[in-house]
MARSEDO-292789 format. One line per 5 residues: number of its first residue (from 1); their letters; for each residue x, z, y negated of N, C-alpha, C. Coordinates in steps of 0.02 Angstrom, whole numbers. Layout:
<nodes>
NUM	A	X Z Y X Z Y X Z Y  ...
</nodes>
This chain:
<nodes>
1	XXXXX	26 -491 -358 71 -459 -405 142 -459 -375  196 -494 -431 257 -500 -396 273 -403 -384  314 -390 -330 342 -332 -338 416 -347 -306  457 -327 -377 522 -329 -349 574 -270 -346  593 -254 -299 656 -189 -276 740 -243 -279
6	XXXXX	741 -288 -282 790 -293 -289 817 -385 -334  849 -347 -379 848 -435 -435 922 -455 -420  913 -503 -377 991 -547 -378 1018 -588 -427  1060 -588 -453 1086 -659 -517 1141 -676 -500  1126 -751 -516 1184 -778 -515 1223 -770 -572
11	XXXXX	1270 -779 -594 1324 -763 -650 1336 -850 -682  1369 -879 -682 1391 -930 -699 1332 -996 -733  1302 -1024 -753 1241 -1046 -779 1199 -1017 -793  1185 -941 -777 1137 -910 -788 1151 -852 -847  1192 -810 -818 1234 -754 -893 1280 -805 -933
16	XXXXX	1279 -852 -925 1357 -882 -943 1313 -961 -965  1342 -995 -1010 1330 -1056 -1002 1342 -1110 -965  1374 -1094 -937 1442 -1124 -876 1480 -1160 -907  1511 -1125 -962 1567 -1142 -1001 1632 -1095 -956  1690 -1125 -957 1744 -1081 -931 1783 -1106 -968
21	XXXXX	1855 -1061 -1009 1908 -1087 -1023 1950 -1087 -960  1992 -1142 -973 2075 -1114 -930 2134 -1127 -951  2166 -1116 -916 2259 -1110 -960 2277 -1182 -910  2337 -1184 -923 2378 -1249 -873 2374 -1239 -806  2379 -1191 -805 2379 -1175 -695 2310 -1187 -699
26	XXXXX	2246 -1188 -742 2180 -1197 -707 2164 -1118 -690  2210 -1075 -723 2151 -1003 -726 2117 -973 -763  2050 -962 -746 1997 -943 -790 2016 -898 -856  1999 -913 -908 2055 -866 -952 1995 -816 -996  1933 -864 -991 1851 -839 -1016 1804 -857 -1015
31	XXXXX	1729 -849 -1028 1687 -877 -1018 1628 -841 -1091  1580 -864 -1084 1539 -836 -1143 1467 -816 -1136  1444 -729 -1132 1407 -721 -1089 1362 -703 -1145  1292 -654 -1149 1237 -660 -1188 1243 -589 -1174  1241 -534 -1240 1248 -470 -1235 1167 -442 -1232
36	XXXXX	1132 -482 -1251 1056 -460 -1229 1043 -465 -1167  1066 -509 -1097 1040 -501 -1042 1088 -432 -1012  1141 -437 -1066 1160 -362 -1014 1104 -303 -1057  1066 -290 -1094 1029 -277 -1114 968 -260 -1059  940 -335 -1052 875 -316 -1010 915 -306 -927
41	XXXXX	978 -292 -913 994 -294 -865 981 -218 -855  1006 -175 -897 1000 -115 -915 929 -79 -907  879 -119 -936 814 -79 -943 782 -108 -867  825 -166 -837 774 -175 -758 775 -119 -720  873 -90 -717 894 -28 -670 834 1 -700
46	XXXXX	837 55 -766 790 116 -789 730 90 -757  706 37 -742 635 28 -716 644 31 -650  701 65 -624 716 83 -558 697 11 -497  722 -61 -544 724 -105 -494 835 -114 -501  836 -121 -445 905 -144 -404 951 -195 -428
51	XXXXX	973 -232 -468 1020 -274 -490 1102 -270 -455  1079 -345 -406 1146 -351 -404 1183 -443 -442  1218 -453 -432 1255 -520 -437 1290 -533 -383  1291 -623 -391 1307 -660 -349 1352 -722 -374  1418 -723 -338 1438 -786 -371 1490 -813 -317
56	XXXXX	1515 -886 -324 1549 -909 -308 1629 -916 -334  1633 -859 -383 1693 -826 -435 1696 -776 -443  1751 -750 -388 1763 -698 -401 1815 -651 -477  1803 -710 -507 1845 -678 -611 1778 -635 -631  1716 -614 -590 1639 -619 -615 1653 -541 -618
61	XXXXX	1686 -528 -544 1703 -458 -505 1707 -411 -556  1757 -428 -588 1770 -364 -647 1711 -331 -687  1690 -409 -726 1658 -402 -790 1584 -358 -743  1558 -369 -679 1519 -318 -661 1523 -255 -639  1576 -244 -625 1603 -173 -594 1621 -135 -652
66	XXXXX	1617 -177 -729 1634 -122 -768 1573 -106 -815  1516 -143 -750 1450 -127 -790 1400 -90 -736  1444 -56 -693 1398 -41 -645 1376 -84 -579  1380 -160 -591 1328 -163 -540 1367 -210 -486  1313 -195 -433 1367 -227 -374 1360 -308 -374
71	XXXXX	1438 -325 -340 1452 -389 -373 1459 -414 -274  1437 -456 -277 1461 -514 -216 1496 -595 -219  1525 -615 -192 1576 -670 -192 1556 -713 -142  1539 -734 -134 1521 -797 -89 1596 -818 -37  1628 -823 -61 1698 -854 -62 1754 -785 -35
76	XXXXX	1713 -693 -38 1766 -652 -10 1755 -636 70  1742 -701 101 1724 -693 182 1758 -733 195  1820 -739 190 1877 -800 217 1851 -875 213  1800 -893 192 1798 -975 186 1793 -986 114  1749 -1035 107 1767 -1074 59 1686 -1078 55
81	XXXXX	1631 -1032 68 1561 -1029 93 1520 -1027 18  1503 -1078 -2 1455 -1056 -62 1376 -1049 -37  1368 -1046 14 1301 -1039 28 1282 -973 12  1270 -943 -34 1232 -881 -55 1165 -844 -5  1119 -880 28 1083 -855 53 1110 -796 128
86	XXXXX	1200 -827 156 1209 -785 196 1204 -723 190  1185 -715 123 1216 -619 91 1138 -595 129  1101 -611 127 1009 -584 121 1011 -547 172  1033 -562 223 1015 -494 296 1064 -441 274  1109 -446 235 1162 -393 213 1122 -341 152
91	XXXXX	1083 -391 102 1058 -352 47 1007 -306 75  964 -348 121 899 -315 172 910 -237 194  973 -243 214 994 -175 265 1028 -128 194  1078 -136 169 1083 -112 114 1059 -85 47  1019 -124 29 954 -106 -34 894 -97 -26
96	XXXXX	881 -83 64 821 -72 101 754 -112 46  767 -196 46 726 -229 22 717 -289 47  670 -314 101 637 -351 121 651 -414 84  648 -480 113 646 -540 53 590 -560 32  518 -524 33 481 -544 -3 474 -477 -62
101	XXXXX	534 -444 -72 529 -400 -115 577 -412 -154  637 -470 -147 693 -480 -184 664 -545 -232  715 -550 -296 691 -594 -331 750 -611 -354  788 -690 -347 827 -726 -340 826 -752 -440  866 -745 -476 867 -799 -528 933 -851 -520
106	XXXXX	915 -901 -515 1002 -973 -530 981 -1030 -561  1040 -1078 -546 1033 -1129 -615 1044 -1197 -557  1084 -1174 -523 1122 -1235 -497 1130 -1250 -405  1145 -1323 -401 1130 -1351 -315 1171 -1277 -297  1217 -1257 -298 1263 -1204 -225 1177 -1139 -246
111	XXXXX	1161 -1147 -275 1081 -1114 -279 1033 -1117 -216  1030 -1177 -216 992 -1191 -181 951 -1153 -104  990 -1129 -88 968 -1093 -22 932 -1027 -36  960 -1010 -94 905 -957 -108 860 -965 -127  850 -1010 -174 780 -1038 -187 710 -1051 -127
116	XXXXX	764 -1073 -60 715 -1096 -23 712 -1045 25  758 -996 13 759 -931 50 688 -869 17  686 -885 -29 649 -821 -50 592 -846 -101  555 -821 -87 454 -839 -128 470 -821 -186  517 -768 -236 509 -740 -280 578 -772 -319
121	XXXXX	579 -836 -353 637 -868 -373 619 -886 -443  673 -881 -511 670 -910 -571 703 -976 -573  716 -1011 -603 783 -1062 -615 783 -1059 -721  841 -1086 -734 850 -1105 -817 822 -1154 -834  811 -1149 -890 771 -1228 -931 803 -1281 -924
126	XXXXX	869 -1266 -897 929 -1323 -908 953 -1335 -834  917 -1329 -782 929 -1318 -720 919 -1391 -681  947 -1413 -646 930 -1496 -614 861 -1495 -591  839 -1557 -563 751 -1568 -550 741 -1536 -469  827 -1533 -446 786 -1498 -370 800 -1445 -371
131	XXXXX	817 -1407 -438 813 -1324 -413 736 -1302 -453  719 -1344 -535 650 -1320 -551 595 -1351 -480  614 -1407 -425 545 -1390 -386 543 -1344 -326  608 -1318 -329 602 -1264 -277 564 -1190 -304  601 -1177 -369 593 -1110 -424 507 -1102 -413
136	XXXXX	492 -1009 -426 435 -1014 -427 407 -1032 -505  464 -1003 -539 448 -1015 -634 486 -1056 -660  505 -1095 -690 546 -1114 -730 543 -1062 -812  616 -1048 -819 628 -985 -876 615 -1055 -941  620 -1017 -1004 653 -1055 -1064 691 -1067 -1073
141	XXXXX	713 -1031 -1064 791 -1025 -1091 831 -1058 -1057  888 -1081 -1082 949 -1124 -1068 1006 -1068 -1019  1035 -1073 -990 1081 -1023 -961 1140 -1007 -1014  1169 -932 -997 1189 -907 -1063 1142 -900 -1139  1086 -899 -1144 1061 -900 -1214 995 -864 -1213
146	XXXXX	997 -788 -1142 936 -753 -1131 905 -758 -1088  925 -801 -1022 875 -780 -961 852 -742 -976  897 -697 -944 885 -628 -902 836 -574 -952  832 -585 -1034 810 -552 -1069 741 -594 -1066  714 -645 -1072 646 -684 -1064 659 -653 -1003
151	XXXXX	680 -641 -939 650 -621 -876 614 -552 -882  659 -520 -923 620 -457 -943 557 -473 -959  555 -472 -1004 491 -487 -1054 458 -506 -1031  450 -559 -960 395 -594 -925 384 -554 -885  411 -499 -864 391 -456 -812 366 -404 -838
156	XXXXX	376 -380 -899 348 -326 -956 256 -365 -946  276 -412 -975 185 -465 -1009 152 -473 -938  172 -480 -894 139 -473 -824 123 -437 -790  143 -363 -816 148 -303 -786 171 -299 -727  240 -335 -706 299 -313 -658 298 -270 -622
161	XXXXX	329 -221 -701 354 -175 -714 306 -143 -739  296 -76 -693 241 -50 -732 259 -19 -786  289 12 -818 323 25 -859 370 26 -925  387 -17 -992 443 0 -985 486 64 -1003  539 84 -967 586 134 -980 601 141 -1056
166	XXXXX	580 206 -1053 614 247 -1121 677 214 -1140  695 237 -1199 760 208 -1241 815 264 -1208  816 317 -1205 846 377 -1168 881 348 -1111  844 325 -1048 871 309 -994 917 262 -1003  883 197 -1061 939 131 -1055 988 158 -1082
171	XXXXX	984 202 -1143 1070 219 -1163 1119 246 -1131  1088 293 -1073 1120 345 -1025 1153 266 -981  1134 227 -989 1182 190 -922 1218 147 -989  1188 141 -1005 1253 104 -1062 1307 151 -1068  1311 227 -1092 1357 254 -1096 1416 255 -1026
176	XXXXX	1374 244 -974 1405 262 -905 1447 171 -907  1437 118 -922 1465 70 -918 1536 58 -947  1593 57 -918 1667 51 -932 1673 5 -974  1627 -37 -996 1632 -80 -1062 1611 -51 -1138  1569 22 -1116 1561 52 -1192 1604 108 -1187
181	XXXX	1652 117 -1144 1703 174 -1155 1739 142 -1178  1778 90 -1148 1811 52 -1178 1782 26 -1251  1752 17 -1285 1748 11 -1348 1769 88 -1393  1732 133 -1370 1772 192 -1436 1832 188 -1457
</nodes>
């Protein structure tokens, strides 16, 4: 039985299609994310598992900090480091979760090390052939168009999660998210 304390995501192919606009200088101006995985992002916390993100863009920073959850940068340790797996002895000590208790979802090669870092890995339907033979699942879904919400659901139908969380809890963090204050 998978058991996971702590769900890493990547942002960019995975919430996102890895569509980006930009302006003339080449700065990110938007991107187009799936309001249902912030959804099941919501009911993973209430199931009292850990969500953080991971990216090699830091434009990601915001859009998570105004949802609560903690955001990492690959790229805010002075290099130019997309290797994602350096973060894992950091998450270990921090989210007091072991790596056979973390569960990695990505789409793409700067992926890669987590995949081969950790037993408990998803990839997208739309993901290259060497990240589905690393992945322990391959998802349906295309990135941007519901991972993270099929991740739910597969962990609901598998009994994950033992649980799922009341409607009560998910709203209480929706309300707490700076993206539904900002809407009134």
């Amino acid at each position: 039985m998978l058991l996971t304390r702590l769900l890493i995501l990547d942002v960019d192919g995975v919430l996102t299609d890895g569509t980006k606009v930009y302006d003339k200088d080449h700065n990110v101006l938007s991107k187009r994310f799936m309001c249902k995985d912030f959804s099941a992002i919501k009911r993973f916390i209430a199931a009292g598992i850990k969500v953080v993100m991971i990216s090699g863009d830091s434009w990601n920073r915001e859009m998570a900090q105004k949802r609560n959850i903690d955001f990492y940068c690959t790229r805010d340790y002075g290099t130019l480091n997309l290797d994602k797996s350096v973060l894992l002895d950091q998450f270990q000590k921090k989210y007091k979760a072991y790596r056979h208790h973390m569960t990695f979802v990505g789409d793409d090669y700067f992926d890669l090390s987590m995949f081969q870092a950790l037993e408990n890995s998803f990839c997208t339907a739309d993901s290259p052939d060497i990240i589905k033979q690393h992945a322990s699942i391959v998802l349906k879904s295309k990135g941007g168009e519901g991972v993270i919400r099929e991740l739910y659901d597969l962990f609901i139908m598998k009994k994950w999660i033992r649980e799922d969380p009341d409607m009560e809890s998910v709203l209480e963090l929706d309300r707490l998210e700076q993206t539904s204050q900002e809407m009134k």
